[in-house]
DSSP file (Angstrom, degrees, kcal/mol; ACC not computed):
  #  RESIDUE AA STRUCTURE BP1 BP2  ACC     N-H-->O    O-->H-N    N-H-->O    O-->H-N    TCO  KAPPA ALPHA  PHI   PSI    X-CA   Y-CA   Z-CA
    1    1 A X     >        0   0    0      0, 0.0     4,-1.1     0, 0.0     0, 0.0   0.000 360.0 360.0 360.0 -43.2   89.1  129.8  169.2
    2    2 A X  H  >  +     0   0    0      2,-0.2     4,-0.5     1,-0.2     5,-0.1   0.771 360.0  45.3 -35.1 -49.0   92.2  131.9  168.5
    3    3 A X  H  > S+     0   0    0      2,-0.2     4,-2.5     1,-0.2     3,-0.4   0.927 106.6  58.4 -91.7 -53.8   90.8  133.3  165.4
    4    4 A X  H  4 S+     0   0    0      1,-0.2     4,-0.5     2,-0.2    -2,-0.2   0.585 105.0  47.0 -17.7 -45.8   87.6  133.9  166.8
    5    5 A X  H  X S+     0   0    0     -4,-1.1     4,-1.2     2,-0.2    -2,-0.2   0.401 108.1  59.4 -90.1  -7.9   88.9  136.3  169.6
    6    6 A X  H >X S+     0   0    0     -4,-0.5     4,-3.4    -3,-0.4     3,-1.0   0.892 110.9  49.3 -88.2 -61.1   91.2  138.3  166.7
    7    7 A X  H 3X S+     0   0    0     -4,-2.5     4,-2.9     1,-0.3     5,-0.2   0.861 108.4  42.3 -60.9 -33.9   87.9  139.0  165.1
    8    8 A X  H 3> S+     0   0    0     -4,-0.5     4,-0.6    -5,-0.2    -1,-0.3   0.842 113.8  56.2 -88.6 -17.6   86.0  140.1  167.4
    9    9 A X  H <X S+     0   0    0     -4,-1.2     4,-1.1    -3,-1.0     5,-0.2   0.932 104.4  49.3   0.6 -87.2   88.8  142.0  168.4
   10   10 A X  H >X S+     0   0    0     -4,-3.4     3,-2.4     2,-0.2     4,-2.3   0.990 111.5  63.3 -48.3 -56.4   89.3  143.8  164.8
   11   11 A X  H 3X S+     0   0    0     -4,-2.9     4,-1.8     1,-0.4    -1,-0.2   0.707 103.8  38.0 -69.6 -13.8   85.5  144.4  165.5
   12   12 A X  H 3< S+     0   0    0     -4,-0.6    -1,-0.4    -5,-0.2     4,-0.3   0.633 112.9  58.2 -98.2 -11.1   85.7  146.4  168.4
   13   13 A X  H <X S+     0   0    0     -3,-2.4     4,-1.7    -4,-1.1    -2,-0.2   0.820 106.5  50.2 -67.7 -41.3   88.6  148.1  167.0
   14   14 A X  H  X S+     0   0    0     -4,-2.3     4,-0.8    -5,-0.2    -2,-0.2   0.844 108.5  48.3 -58.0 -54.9   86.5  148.9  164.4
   15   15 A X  H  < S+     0   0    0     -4,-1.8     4,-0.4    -5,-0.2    -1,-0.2   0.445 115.3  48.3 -82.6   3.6   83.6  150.3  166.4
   16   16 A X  H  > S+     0   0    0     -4,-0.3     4,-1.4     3,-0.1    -2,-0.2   0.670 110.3  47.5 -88.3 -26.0   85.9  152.4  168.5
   17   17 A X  H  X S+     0   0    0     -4,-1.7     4,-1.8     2,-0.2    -2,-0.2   0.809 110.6  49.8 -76.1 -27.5   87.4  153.6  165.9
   18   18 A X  H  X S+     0   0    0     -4,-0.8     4,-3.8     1,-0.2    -1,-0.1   0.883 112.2  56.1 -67.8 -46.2   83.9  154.5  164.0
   19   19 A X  H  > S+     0   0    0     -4,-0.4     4,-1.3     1,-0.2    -2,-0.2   0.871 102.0  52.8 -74.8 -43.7   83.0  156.2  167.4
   20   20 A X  H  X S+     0   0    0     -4,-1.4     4,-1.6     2,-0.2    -1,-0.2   0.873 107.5  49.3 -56.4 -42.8   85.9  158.5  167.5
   21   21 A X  H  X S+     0   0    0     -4,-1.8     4,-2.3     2,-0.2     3,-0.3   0.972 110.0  51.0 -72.3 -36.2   85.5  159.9  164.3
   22   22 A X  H >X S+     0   0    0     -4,-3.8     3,-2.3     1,-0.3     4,-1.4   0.915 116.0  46.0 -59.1 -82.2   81.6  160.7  164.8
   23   23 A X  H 3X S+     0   0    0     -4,-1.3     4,-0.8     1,-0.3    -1,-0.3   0.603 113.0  43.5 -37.7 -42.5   82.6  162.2  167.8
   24   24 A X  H >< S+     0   0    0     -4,-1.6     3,-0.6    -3,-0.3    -1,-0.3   0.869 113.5  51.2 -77.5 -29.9   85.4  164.1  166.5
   25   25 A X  H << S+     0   0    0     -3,-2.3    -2,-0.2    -4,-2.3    -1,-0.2   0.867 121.2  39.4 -72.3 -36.6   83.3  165.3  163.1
   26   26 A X  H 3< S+     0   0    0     -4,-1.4    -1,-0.2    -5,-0.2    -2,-0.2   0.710  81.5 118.8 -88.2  -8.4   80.3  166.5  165.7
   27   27 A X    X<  -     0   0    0     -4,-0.8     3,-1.3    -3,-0.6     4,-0.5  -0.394  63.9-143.2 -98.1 117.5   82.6  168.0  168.5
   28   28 A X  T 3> S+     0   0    0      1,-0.3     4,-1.3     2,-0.2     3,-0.5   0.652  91.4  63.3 -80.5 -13.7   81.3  171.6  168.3
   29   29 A X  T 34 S+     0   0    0      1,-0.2    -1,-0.3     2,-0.2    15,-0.0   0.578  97.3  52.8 -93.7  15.0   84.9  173.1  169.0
   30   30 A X  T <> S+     0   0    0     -3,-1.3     4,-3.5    -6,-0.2     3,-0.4   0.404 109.2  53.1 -67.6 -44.3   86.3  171.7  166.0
   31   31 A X  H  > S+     0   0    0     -4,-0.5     4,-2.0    -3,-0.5    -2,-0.2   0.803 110.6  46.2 -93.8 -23.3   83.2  173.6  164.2
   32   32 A X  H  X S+     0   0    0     -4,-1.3     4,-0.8     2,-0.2    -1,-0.2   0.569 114.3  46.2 -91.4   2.3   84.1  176.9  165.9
   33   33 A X  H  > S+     0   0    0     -3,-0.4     4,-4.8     2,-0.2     5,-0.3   0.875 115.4  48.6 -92.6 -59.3   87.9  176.6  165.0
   34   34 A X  H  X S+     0   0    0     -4,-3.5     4,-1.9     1,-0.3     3,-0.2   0.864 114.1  44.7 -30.4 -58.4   86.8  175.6  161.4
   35   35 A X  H  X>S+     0   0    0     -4,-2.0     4,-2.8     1,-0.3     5,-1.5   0.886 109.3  57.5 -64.1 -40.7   84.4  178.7  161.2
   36   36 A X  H  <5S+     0   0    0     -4,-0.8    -1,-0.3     1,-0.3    -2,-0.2   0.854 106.9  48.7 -65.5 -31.6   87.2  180.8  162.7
   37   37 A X  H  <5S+     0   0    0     -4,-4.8    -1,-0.3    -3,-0.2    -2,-0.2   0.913 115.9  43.5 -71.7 -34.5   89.7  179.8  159.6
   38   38 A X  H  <5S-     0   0    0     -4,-1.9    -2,-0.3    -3,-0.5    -3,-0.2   0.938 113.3-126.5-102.4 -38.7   87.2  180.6  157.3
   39   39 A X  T  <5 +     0   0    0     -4,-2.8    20,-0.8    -5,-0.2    -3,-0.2   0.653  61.2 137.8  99.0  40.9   86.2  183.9  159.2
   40   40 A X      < -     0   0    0     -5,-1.5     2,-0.4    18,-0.1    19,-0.4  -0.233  56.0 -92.3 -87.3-164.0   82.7  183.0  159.4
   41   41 A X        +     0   0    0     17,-0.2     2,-0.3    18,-0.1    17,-0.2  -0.991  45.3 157.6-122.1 156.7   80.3  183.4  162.2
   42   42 A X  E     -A   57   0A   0     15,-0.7    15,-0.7    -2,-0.4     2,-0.4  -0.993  25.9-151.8-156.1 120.1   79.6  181.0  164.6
   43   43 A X  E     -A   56   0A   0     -2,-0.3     2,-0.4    13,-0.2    13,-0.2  -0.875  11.9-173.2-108.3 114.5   78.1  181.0  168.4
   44   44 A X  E     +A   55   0A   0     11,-2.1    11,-1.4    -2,-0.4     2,-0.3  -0.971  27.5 143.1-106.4 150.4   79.3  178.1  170.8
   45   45 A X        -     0   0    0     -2,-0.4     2,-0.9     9,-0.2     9,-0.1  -0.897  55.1-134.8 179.2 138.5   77.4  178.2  173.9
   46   46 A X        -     0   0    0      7,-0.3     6,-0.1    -2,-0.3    -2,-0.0  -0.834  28.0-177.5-117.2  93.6   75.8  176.1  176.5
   47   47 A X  S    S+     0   0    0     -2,-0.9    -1,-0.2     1,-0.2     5,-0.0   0.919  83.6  55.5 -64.0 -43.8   72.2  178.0  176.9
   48   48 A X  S    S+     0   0    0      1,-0.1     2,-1.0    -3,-0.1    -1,-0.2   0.710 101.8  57.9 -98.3 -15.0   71.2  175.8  179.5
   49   49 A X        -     0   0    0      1,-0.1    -3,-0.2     2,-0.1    -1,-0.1  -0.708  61.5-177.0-104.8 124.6   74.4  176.5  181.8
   50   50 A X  S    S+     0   0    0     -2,-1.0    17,-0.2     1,-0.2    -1,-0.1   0.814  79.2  64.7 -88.3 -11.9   74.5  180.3  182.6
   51   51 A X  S    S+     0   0    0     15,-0.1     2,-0.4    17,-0.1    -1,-0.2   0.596  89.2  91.2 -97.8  -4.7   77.8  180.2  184.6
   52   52 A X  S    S-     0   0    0     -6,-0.1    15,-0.1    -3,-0.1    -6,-0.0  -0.591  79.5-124.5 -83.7 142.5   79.8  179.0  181.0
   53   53 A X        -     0   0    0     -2,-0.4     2,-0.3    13,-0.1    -7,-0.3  -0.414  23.8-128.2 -77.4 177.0   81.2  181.6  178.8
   54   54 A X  B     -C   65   0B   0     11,-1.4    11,-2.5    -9,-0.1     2,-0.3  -0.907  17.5-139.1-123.6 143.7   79.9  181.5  175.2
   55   55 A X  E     +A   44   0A   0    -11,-1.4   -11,-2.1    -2,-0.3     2,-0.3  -0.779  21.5 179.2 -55.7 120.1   82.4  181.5  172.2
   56   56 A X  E     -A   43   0A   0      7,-0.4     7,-1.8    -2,-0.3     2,-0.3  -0.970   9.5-168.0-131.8 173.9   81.8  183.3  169.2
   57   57 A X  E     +AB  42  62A   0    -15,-0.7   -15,-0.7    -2,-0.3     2,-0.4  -0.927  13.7 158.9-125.3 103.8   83.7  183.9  165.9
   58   58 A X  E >   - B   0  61A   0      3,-1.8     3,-1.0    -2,-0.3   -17,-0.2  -0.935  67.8  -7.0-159.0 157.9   83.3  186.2  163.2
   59   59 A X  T 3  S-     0   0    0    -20,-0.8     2,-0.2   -19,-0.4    -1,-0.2   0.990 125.8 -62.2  27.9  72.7   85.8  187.6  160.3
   60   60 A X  T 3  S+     0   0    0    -25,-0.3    -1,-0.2   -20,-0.3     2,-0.2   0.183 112.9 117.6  68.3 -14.1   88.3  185.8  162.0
   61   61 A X  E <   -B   58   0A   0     -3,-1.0    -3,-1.8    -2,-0.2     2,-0.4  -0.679  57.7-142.5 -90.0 138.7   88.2  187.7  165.5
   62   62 A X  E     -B   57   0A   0     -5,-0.2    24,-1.9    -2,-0.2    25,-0.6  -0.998  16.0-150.5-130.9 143.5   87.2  185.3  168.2
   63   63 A X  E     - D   0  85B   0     -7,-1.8    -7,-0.4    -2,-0.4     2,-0.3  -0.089   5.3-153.5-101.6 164.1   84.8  187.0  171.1
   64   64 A X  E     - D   0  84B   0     20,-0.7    20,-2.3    -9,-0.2     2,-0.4  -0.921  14.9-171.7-142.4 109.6   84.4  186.0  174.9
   65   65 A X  E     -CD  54  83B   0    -11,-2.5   -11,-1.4    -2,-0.3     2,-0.4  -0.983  12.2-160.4-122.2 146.9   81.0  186.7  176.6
   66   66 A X        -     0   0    0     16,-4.4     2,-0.7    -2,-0.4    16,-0.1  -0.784  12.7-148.7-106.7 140.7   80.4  186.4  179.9
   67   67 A X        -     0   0    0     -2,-0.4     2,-0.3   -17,-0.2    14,-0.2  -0.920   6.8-164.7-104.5 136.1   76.4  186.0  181.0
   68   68 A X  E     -F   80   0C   0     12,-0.8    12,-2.1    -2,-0.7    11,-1.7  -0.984  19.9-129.4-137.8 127.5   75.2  187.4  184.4
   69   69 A X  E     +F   78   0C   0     -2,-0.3     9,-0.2     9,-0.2     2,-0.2  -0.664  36.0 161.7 -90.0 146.7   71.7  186.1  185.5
   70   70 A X  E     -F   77   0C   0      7,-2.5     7,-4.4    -2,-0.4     2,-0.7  -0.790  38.1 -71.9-143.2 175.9   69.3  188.3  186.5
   71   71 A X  E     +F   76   0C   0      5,-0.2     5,-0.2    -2,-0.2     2,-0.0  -0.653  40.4 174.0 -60.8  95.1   65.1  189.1  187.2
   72   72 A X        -     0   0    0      3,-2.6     7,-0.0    -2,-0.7     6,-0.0  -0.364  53.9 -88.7 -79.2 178.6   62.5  189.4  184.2
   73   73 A X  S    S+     0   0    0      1,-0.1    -1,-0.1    -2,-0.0     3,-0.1   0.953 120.7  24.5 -42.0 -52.1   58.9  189.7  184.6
   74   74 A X  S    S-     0   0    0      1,-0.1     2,-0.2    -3,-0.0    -1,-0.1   0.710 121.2 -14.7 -87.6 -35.6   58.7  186.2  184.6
   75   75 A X  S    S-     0   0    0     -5,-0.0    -3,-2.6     2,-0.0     2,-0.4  -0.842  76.3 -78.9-174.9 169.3   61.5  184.0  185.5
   76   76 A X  E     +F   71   0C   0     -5,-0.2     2,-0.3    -2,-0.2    -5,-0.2  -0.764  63.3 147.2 -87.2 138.4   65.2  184.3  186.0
   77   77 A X  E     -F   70   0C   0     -7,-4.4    -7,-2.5    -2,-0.4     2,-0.6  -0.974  53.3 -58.1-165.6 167.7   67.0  184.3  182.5
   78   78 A X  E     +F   69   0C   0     -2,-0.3    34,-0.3    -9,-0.2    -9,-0.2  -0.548  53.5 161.5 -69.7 117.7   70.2  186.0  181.1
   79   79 A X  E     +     0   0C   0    -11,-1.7    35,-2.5    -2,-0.6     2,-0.3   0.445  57.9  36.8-110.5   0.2   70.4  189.8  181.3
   80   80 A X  E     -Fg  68 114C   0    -12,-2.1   -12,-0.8    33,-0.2     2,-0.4  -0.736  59.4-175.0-146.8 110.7   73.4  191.1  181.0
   81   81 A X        -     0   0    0     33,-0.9     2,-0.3    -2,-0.3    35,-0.3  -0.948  14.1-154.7-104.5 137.3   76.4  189.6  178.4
   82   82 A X        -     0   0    0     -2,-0.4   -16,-4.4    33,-0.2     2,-0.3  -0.913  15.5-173.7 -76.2 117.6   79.8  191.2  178.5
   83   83 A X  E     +De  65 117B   0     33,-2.6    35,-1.5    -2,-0.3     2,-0.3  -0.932  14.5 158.9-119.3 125.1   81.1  190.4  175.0
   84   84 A X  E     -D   64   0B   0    -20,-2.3   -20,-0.7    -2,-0.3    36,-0.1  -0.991  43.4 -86.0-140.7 174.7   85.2  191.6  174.5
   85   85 A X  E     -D   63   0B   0     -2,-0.3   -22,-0.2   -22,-0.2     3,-0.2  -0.248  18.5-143.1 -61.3 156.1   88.0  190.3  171.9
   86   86 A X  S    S+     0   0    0    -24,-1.9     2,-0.5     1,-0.1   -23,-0.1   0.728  97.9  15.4 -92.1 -58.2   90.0  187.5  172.6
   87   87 A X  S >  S-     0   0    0    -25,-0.6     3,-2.4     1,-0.1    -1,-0.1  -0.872  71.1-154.3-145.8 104.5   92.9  189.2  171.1
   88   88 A X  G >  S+     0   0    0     -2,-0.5     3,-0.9     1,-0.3    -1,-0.1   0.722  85.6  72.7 -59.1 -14.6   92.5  192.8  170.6
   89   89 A X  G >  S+     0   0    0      1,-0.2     3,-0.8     2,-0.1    -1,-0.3   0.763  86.9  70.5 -68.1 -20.7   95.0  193.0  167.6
   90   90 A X  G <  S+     0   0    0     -3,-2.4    -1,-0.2     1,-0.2    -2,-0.1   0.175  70.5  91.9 -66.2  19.8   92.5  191.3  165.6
   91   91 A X  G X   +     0   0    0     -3,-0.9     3,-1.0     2,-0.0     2,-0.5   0.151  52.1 125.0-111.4   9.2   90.1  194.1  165.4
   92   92 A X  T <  S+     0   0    0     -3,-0.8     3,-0.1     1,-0.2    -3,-0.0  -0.578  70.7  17.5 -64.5 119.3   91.3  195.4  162.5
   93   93 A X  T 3  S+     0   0    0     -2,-0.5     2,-0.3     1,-0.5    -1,-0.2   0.817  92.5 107.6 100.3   6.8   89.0  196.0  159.9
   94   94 A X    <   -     0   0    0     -3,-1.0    -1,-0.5     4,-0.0     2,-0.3  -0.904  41.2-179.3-115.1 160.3   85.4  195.7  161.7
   95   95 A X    >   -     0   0    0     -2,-0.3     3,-1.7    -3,-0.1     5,-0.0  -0.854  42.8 -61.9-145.6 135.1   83.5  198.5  162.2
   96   96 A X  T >> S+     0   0    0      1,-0.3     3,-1.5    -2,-0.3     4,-0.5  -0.130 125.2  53.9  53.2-103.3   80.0  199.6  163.8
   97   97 A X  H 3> S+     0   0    0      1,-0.3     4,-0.8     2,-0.2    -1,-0.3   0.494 106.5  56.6 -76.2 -28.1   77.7  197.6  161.6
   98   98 A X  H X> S+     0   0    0     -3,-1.7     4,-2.9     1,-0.2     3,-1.0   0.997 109.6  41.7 -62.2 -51.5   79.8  194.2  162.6
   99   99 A X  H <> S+     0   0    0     -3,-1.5     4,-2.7     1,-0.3     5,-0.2   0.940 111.3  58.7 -60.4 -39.6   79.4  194.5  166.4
  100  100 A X  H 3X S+     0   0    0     -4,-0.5     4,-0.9     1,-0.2    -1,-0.3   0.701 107.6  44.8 -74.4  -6.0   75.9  195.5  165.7
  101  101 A X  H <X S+     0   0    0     -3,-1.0     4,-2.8    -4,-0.8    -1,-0.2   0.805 111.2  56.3 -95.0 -52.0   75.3  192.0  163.8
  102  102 A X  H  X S+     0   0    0     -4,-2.9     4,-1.3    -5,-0.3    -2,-0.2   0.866 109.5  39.6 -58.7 -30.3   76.9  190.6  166.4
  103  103 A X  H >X S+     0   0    0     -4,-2.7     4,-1.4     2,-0.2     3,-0.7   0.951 114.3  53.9 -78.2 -38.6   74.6  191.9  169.1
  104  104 A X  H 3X S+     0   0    0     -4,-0.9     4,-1.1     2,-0.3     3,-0.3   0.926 106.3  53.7 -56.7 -61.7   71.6  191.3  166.9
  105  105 A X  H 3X S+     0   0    0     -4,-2.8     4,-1.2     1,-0.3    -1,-0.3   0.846 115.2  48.6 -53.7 -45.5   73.0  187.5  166.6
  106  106 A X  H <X S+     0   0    0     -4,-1.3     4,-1.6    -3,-0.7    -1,-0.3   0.722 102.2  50.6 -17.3 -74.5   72.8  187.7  170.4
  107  107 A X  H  < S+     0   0    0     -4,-1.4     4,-0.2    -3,-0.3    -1,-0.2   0.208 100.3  65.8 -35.5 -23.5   69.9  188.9  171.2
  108  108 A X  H >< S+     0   0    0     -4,-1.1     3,-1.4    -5,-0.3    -2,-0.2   0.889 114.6  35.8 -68.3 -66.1   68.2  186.3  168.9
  109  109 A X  H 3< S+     0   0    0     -4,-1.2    -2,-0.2     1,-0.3    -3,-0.2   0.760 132.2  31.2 -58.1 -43.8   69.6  183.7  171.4
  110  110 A X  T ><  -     0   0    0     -4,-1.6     3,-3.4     1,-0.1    -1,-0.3  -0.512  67.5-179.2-102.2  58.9   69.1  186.1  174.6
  111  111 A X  T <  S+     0   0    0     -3,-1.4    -4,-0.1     1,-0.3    -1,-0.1   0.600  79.1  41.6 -28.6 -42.0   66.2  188.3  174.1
  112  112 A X  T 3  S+     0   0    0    -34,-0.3    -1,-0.3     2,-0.1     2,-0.2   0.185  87.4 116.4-119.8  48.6   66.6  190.0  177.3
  113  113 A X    <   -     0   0    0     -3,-3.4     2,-0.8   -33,-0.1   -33,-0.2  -0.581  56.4-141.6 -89.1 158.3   69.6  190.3  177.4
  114  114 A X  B     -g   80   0C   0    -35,-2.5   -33,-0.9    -2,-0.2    -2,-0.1  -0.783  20.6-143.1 -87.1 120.4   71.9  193.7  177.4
  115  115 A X        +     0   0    0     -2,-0.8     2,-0.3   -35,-0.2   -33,-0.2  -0.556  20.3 177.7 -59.7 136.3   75.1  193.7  175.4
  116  116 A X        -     0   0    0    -35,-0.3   -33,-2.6   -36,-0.1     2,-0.4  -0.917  13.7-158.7-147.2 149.4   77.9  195.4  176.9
  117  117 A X  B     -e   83   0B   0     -2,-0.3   -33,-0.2   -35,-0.2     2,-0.1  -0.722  19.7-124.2-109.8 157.7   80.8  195.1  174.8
  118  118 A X    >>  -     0   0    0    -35,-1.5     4,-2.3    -2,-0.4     3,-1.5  -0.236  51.8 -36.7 -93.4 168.8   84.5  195.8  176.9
  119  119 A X  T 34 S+     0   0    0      1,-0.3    -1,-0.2     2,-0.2     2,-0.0  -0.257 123.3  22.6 -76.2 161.6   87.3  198.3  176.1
  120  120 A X  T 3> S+     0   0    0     -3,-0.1     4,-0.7   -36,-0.1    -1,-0.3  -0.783 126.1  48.8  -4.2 -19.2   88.3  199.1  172.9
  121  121 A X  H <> S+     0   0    0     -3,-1.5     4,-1.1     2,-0.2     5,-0.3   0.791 104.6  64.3 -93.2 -35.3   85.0  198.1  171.3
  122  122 A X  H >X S+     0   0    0     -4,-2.3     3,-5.4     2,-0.2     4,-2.2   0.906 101.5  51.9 -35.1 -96.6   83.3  200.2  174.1
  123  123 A X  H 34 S+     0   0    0      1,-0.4    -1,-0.2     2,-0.3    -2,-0.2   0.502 105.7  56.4   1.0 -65.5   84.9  203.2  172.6
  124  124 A X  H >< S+     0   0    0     -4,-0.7     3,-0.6     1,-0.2    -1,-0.4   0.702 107.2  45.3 -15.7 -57.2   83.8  202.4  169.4
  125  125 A X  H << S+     0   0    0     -3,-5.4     2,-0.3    -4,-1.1    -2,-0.3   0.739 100.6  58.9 -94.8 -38.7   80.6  202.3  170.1
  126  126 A X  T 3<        0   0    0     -4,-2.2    -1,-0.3    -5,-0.3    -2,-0.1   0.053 360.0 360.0 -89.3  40.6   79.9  205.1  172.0
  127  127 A X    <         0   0    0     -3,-0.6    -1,-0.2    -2,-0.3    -2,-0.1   0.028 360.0 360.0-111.6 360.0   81.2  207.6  169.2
């Protein structure tokens, strides 16, 4: 009997253990850390909850947007994201056409939304 409860033990050890790694391998802020070492880009973001900020990453700078719901024609939907750096020393080394990829990347995900990007990058932009 003894021997019986150690295995089925081991076996739940086993499927907890199984279950931890899937979790950890899928866990999407793990994928935005990765993408952020490699300086790729990457959007985490909770579409369906409008009062969560969205994550992004890209050449290593990691972004903050904030979403504010608003009126369409149709329906209520995000219209206005305030996007700014996380850490503004990291903004060395982008220039126009990067923020403008970034809004682009945006704008797939929130078609009617406006970008408005926060101070320094403001500045930038409006030159």
């Amino acid at each position: 009997m003894a021997v019986f409860l150690f295995r089925f033990l081991v076996l739940i050890a086993v499927f907890i253990l199984a279950y931890c790694a899937i979790k950890y391998f899928i866990n999407p802020k793990r994928k935005l850390e990765l993408a952020h070492n490699k300086k790729l880009f990457y959007l985490l973001d909770e579409k369906s909850n409008v009062r969560k900020n969205f994550l992004l990453t890209y050449r290593g700078v990691l972004f903050e947007g904030e979403k504010y719901l608003g009126t369409t024609e149709n329906a209520f939907e995000v219209v206005t994201i305030q996007v700014w750096a996380k850490n503004n020393n990291n903004l060395q080394g982008l220039n126009k056409e990067d923020f403008h990829f970034i809004e682009k990347e945006i704008s797939i995900i929130y078609p009617n939304a406006k970008v408005i990007w926060k101070s320094p990058i403001k500045e930038l932009l409006s030159r």
